[in-house]
Jmol script that loads the backbone (N, CA, C; Angstrom):
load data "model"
ATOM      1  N   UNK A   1     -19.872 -10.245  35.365  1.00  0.00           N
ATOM      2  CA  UNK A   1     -19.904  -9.821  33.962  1.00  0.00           C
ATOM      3  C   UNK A   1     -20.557 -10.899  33.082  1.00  0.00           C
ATOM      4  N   UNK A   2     -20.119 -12.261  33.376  1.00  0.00           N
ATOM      5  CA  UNK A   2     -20.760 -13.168  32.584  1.00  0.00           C
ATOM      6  C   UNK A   2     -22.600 -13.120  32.642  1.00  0.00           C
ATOM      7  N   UNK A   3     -22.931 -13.059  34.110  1.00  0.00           N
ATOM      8  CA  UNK A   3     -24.531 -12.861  34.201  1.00  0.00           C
ATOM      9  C   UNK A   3     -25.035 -11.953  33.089  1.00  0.00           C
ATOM     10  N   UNK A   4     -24.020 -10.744  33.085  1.00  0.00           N
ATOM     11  CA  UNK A   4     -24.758  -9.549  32.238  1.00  0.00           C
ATOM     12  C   UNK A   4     -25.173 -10.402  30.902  1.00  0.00           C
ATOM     13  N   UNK A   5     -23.704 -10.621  30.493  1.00  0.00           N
ATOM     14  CA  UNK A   5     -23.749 -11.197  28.803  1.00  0.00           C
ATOM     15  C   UNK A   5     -24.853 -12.590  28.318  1.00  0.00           C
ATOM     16  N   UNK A   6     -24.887 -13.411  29.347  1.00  0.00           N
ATOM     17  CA  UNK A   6     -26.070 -13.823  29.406  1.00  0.00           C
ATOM     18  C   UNK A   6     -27.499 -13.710  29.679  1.00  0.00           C
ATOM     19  N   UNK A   7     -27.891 -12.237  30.201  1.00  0.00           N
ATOM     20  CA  UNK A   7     -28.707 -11.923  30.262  1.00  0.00           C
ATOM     21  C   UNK A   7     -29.179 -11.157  28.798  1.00  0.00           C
ATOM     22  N   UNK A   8     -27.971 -10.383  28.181  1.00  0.00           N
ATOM     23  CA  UNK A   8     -28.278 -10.010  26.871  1.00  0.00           C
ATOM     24  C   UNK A   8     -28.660 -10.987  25.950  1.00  0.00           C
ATOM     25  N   UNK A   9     -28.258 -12.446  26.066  1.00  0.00           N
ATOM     26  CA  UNK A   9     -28.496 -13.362  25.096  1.00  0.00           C
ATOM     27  C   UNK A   9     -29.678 -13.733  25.423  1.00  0.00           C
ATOM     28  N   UNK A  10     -30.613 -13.731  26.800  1.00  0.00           N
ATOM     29  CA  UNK A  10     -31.436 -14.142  26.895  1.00  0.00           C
ATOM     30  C   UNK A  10     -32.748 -13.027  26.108  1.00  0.00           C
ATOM     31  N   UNK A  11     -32.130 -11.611  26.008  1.00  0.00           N
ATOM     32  CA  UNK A  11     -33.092 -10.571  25.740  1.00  0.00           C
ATOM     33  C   UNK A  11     -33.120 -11.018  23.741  1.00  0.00           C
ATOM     34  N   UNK A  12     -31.966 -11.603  23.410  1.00  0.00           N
ATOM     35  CA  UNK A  12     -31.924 -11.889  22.337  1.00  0.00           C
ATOM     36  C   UNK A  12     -32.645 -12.899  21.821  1.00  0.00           C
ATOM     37  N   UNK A  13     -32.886 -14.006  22.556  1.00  0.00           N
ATOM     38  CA  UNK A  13     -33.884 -14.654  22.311  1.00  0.00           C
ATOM     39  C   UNK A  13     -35.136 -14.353  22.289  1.00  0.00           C
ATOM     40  N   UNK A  14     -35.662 -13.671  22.944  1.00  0.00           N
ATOM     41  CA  UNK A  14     -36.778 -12.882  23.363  1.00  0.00           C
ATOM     42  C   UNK A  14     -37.197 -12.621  21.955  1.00  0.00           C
ATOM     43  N   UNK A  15     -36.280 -11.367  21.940  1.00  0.00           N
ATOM     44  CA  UNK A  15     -36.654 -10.894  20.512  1.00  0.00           C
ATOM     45  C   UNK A  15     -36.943 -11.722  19.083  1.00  0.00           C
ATOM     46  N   UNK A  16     -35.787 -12.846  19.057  1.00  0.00           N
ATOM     47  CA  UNK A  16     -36.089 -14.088  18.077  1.00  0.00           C
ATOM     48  C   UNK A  16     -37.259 -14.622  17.960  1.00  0.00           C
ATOM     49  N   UNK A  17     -37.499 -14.797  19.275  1.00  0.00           N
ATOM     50  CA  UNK A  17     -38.914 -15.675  19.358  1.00  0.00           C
ATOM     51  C   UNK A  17     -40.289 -14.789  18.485  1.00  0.00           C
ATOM     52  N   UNK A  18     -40.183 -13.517  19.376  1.00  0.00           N
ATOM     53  CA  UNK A  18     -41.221 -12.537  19.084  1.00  0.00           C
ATOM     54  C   UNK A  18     -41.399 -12.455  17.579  1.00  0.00           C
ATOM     55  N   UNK A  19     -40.156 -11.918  17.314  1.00  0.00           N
ATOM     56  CA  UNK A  19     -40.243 -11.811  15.243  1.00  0.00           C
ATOM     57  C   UNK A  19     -40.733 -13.028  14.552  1.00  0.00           C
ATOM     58  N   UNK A  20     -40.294 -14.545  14.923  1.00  0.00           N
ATOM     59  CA  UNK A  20     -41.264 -15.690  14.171  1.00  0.00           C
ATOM     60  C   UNK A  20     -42.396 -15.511  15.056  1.00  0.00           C
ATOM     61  N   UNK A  21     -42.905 -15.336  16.163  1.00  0.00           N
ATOM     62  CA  UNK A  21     -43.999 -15.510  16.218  1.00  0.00           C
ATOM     63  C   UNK A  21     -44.720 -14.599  15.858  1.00  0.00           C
ATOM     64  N   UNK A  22     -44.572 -13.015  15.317  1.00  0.00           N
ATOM     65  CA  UNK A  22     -45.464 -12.150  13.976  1.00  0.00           C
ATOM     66  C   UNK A  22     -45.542 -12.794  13.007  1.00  0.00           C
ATOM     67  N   UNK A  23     -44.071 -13.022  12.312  1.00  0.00           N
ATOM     68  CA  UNK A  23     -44.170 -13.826  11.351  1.00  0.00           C
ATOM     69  C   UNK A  23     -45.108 -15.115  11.546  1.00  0.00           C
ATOM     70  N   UNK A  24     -45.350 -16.181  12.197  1.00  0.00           N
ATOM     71  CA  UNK A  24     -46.015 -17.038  12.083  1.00  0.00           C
ATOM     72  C   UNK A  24     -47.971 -16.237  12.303  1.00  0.00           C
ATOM     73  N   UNK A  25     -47.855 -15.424  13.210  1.00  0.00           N
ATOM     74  CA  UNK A  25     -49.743 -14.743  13.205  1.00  0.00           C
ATOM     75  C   UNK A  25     -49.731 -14.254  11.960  1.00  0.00           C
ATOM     76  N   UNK A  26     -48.973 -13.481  11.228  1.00  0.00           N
ATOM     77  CA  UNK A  26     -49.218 -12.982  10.060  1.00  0.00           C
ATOM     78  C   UNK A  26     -50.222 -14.074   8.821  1.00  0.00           C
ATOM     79  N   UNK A  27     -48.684 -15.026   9.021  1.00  0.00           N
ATOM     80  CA  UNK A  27     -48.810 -16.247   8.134  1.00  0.00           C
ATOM     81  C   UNK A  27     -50.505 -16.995   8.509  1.00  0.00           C
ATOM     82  N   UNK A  28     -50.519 -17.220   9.787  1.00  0.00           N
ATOM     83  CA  UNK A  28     -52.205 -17.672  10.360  1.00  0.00           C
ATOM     84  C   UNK A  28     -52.879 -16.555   9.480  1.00  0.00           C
ATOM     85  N   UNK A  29     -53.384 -14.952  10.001  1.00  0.00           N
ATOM     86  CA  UNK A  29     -54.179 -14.800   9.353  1.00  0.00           C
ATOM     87  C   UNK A  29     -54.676 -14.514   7.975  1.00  0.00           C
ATOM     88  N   UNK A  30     -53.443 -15.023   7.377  1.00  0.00           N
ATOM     89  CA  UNK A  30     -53.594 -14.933   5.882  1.00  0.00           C
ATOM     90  C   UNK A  30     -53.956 -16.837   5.533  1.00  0.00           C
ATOM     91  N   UNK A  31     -53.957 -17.160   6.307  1.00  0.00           N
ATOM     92  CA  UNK A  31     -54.439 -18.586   5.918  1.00  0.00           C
ATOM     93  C   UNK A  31     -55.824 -18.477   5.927  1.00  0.00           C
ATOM     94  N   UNK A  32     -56.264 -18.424   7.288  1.00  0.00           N
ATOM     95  CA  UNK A  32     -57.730 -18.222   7.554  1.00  0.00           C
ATOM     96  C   UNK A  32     -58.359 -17.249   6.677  1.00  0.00           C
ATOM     97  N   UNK A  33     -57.670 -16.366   6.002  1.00  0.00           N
ATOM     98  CA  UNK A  33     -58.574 -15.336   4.716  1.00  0.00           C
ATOM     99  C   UNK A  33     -58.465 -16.119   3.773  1.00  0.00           C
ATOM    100  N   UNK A  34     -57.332 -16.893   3.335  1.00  0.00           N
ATOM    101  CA  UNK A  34     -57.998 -17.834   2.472  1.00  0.00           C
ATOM    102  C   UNK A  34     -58.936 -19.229   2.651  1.00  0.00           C
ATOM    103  N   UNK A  35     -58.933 -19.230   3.652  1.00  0.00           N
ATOM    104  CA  UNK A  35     -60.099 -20.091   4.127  1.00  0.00           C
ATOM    105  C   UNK A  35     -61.327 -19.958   4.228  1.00  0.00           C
ATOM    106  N   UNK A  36     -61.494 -18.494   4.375  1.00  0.00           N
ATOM    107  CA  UNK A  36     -62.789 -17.778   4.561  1.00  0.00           C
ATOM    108  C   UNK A  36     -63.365 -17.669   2.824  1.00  0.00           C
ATOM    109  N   UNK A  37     -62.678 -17.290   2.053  1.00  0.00           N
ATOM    110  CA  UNK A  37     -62.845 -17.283   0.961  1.00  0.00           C
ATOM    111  C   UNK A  37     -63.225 -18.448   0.305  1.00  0.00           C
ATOM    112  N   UNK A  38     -62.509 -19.312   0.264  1.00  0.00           N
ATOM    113  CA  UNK A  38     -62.646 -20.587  -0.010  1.00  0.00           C
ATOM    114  C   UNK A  38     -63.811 -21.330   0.531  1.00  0.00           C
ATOM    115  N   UNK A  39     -64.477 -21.261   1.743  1.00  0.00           N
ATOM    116  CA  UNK A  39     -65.796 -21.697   2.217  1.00  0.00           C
ATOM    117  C   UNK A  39     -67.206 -20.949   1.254  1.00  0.00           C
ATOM    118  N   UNK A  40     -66.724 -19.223   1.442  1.00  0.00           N
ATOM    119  CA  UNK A  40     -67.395 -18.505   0.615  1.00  0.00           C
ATOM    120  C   UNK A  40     -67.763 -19.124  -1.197  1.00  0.00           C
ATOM    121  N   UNK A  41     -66.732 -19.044  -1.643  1.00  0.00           N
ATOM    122  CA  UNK A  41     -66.793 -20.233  -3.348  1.00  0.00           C
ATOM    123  C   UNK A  41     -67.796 -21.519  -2.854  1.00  0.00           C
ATOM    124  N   UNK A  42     -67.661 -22.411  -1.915  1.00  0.00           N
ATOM    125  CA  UNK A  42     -68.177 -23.560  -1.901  1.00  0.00           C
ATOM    126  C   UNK A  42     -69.780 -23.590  -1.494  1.00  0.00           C
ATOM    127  N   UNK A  43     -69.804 -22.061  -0.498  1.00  0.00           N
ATOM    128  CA  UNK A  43     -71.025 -21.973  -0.715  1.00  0.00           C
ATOM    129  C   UNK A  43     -72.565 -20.928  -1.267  1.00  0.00           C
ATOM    130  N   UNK A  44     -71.314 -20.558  -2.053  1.00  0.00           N
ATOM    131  CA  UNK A  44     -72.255 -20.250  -3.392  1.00  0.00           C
ATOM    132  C   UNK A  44     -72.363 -21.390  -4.457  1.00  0.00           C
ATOM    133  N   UNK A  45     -72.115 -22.711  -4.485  1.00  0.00           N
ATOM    134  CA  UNK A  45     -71.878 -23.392  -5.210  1.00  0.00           C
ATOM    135  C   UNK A  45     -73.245 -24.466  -5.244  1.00  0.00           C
TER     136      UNK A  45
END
end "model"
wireframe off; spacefill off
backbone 0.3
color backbone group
């Protein structure tokens, strides 16, 4: 029984991980659009 319950905690991590790591690609490609932008301003300048 204990294997099970630790196997659920391990599926729980899983999932933890997964949700910051959208959250963190999200966060990337909204950096890089402002980066892209920001190169764009400098070189029209």
């Amino acid at each position: 029984m204990n294997d099970f319950i630790k196997s659920l905690n391990g599926v729980n991590d899983i999932d933890t991980i997964s949700i910051k790591y959208r959250v963190f690609e999200k966060e990337l490609k909204e950096f890089i659009e402002i980066g892209k932008e920001f190169s764009d301003e400098i070189y029209r300048i």
